[in-house]
C-alpha positions, 0 to 999 in steps of 0.5 A: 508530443503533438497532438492528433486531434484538436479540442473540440473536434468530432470523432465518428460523428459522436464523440466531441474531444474535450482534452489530451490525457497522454499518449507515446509514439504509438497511441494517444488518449483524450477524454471525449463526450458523447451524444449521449452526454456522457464522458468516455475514453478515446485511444487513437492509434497511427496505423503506420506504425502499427506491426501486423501482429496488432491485427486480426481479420482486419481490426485491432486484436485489442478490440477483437479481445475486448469485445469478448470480455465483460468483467467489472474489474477489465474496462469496457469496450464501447466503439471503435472505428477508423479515421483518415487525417493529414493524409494518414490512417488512424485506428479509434477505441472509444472506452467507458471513462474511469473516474480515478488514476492509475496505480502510478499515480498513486505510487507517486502521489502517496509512496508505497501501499501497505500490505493491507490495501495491497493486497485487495487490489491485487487479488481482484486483477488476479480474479479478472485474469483468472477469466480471460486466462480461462476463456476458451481461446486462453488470452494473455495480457502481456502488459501489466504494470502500475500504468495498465491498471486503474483505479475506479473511484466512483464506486467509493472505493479503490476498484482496480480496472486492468486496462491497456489491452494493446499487447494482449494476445491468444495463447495461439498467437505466433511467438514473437508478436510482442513487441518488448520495446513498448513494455516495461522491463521489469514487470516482463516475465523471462520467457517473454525475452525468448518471444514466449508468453503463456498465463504464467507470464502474467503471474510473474507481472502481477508479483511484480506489480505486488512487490511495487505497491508493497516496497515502493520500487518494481523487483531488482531494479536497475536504472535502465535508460529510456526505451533501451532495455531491449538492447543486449547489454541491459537485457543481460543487466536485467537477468542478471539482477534477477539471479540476486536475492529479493529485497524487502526493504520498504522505502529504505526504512524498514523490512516487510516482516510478513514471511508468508506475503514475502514468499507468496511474491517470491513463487510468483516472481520465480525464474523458472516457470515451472516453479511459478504459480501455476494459474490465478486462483493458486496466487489467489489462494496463498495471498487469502492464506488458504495455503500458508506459505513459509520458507517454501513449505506449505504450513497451517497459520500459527500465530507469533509467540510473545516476546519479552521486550527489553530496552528504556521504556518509558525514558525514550519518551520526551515530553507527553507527561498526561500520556505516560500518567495515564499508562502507569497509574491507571494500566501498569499499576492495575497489571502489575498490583491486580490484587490492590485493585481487586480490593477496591473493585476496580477492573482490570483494563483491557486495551487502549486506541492509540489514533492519529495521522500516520507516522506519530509513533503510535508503533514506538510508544506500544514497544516503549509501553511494553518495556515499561511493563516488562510483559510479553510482548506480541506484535501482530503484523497488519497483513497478517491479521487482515488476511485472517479477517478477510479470509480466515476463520473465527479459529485463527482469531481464536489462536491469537488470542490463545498464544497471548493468554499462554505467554500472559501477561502479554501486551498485544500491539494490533496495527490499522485495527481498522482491518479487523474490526470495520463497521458491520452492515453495508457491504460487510459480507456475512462471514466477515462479520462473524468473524468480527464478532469473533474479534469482539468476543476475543478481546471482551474482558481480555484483561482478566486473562492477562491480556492487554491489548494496544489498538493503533488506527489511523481510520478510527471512524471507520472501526465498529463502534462496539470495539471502542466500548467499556469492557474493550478499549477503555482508552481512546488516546490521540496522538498528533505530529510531533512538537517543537521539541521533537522535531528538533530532537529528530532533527538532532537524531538523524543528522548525529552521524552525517558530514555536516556544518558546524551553525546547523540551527536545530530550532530554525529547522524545527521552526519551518517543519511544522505538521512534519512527522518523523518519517517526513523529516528522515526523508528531508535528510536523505535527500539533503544527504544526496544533495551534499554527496552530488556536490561533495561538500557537508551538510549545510543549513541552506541545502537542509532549508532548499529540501525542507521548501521542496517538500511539504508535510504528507499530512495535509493541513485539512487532514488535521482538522479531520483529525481534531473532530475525529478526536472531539467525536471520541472523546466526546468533547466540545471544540473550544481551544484545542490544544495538542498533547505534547508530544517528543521523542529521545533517543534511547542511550541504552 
């Protein structure tokens, strides 16, 4: 792409380019310093190319709609102006600079959100569109997606910014001034196609932008060359995906078990407009779980019932002895024999902190946990959970616990635990906080009523620290990536059933995987599998070892490290030589 302006050269007399960011064929963006030393965003438009509709009373509409616009969460408008170069005409909007990425930097950098992150992001942008919706001359977007919203980092945290204000336009605006060819297909609401956009366009491209972070990929996705999707064939192709049934598969590996999170994204993403949410705040309401919905009914929040959990229990677990010790002498036995403890005075334990980098199986030793003991078993979904925290009532709270000690003796798995229960204080909202309380009141003592429960984090110094006391969690365990042994054995797994060379070396393998976790070496197979199939030939060590050099371990060396002094802070512990649990896994037989 050739660049309009030069590095170093000044714009309206102020603003002092520093470097290119990006652009397409119609607009680029550089990263400029003001007089004022400060550094803001410069789009630059070729006015040529610019349609009609890209106007109103002589300026940008972009500019004309930013400037009625002041929301946090919608980037600021800062100047605008117009410059003549090379004999062409060129429009300028100078924006505040957001110190961050946008939503597909991210996707890409890191895969898929989970519910959890999700979902505060989203219902943010929905509250900005929830203004400009309701501004009296009602404005539309019309481009939202991954690329159109950023991510503000300079506040500490991940504050969605909606941005990219190029196609928005009045409810009043003519039809057909959107010109699709510059959109996204897949975040394109149906009406758009017939040159109709209304506030409920915008709803079907956030429940898309929503279905992506949670899955990985935009809804009913179908490769679609660049710049083509307009063309007939592939508008035909895109609606006719859209008359299949929506996947949830997240990343190929498991399902989006969250029924209610699933049917909020499908009213977003109806086909009719009518059947959509009609405005913002309905979407924000199902996504707080202020209205609960389920199979398209509107039903109050009740929790899972406990299940009894059969399978091999702890044998499906190689290696981690000082684990499986722990678990049964002093958890399994005092569940199981509470009136010899009760003899001794020993009190019955509560729940343990399983605590790591993601993918270390803190979810698979909870179930093997549960087999072992042969108690019910409730696993609380993680969005779930986090919704009735963020925007529940101590009640909700109290019902799980409630449906636990019912069904008793129950082990209770409760994933990112973080969510519900985070340090109290700072920015931590009165009526969340009671709600902490409520959680730490809840799990107070649990055991005596037949509840145990399995925390699993991968934040654990961010969870209040009144949870992690005797009486609560009177385990805190860390779990590190997995050993030699069980990377080989994932190795051995995962390839069992594939077309592969007979001198695959397992130990070479799990030699070169070091810090790999399990999800880490499912995806070196699936992509070494895609490989063989391309070339139609079996699974070699070399294509194996190519993918393994492709592709470094997603937890990064100095996020081990963090790890280790997390763990050292817990368990109250001096560094000296730090050696890890062994840790492995087998594949169950049963």
């Amino acid at each position: 792409m050739k660049q309009i302006l030069e590095k170093r050269q000044i714009i309206d007399s102020t603003y002092e380019v520093q470097f290119f960011i990006g652009g397409n064929a119609f607009y680029q963006k550089y990263r400029v310093k003001g007089k004022d030393g400060k550094t803001y965003l410069l789009k630059i438009y070729n006015s040529s190319k610019l349609s009609s509709n890209s106007f109103s009373n002589g300026n940008l509409i972009e500019v004309e709609i930013l400037s009625f616009l002041n929301s946090g969460n919608i980037i600021k408008l800062v100047n605008n102006g117009e410059i003549v170069k090379d004999n062409q005409k060129f429009h300028f909007i100078i924006f505040d600079f957001i110190s961050g990425e946008t939503l597909q930097d991210k996707l890409k950098r890191e895969g898929a959100f989970s519910s959890y992150s999700a979902v505060p992001i989203i219902i943010e942008l929905l509250e900005s569109l929830n203004k400009i919706h309701n501004h009296p001359k009602t404005i539309i977007h019309n481009n939202i997606n991954p690329n159109s919203i950023s991510l503000d980092y300079s506040e500490n945290r991940e504050k969605p910014i909606l941005t990219d204000f190029g196609f928005a336009r009045y409810i009043t605006s003519k039809s057909n001034s959107v010109d699709l060819k510059q959109l996204s297909p897949f975040y394109i609401a149906p009406e758009l196609y017939n040159g109709i956009f209304t506030p409920q366009s915008d709803i079907f491209s956030v429940g898309a932008l929503l279905y992506n972070l949670i899955t990985g990929l935009p809804p009913w996705y179908v490769e679609i060359p660049n710049f083509q999707h307009t063309e007939e064939k592939f508008i035909n192709a895109i609606h006719d995906k859209r008359t299949e049934q929506l996947n949830f598969g997240i990343k190929g590996f498991y399902e989006l078990e969250d029924d209610h999170l699933k049917e909020t994204i499908k009213k977003a993403l109806f086909i009719n407009i009518d059947d959509r949410f009609k405005n913002a705040d309905e979407f924000i309401k199902a996504l707080k779980r202020e209205v609960v919905l389920e199979g398209g009914n509107e039903k109050k929040y009740t929790p899972k019932k406990a299940i009894k959990k059969k399978g091999a229990g702890f044998s499906a677990i190689a290696g981690m002895d000082e684990l499986k010790e722990i678990l049964y002498n002093d958890i399994i036995r005092a569940l199981n024999e509470k009136e010899r403890f009760e003899k001794y005075e020993i009190p019955l334990p509560n729940g343990m902190l399983l605590y790591g980098p993601p993918g270390c199986g803190k979810t698979f030793i909870s179930e093997k946990f549960a087999e072992e003991v042969g108690f019910n078993f409730i696993k609380v979904i993680t969005s779930d959970i986090a919704s009735i925290y963020i925007h529940g009532t101590q009640e909700k709270i109290g019902q799980l616990f409630k449906e636990a000690e019912k069904n008793a003796p129950t082990v209770m798995f409760i994933d990112e635990i973080d969510a519900m229960v985070p340090k109290r204080g700072g920015d931590l909202q009165h009526s969340h906080a009671s709600e902490v309380n409520e959680f730490l009141a809840q799990i107070n003592n649990c055991g005596e009523r037949g509840i145990f429960v399995i925390a699993a984090t991968n934040r654990p110094e961010i969870i209040d620290t009144a949870m992690l006391r005797a009486g609560r969690i009177d385990y805190k365990i860390y779990l590190p990536p997995p050993d030699f042994k069980a990377r080989k054995g994932l190795f051995e797994i995962y390839l069992k059933n594939k077309p592969t060379d007979i001198d695959i070396d397992y130990d070479h393998l799990a030699e070169v995987t070091k810090n790999y976790v399990s999800v880490d070496i499912k995806t070196i197979i699936d992509f070494a599998s895609r490989k063989a199939e391309k070339k139609d030939v079996r699974i070699s060590q070399d294509i194996l070892l190519e993918t393994i050099s492709e592709r470094q371990p997603s937890i990064s060396h100095n996020d081990l490290k963090g790890y280790e002094l997390i763990r050292n802070q817990l368990e109250n512990t001096i560094p000296k030589d730090i050696t890890r649990r062994p840790i492995g896994f087998r594949k169950n037989n049963d």
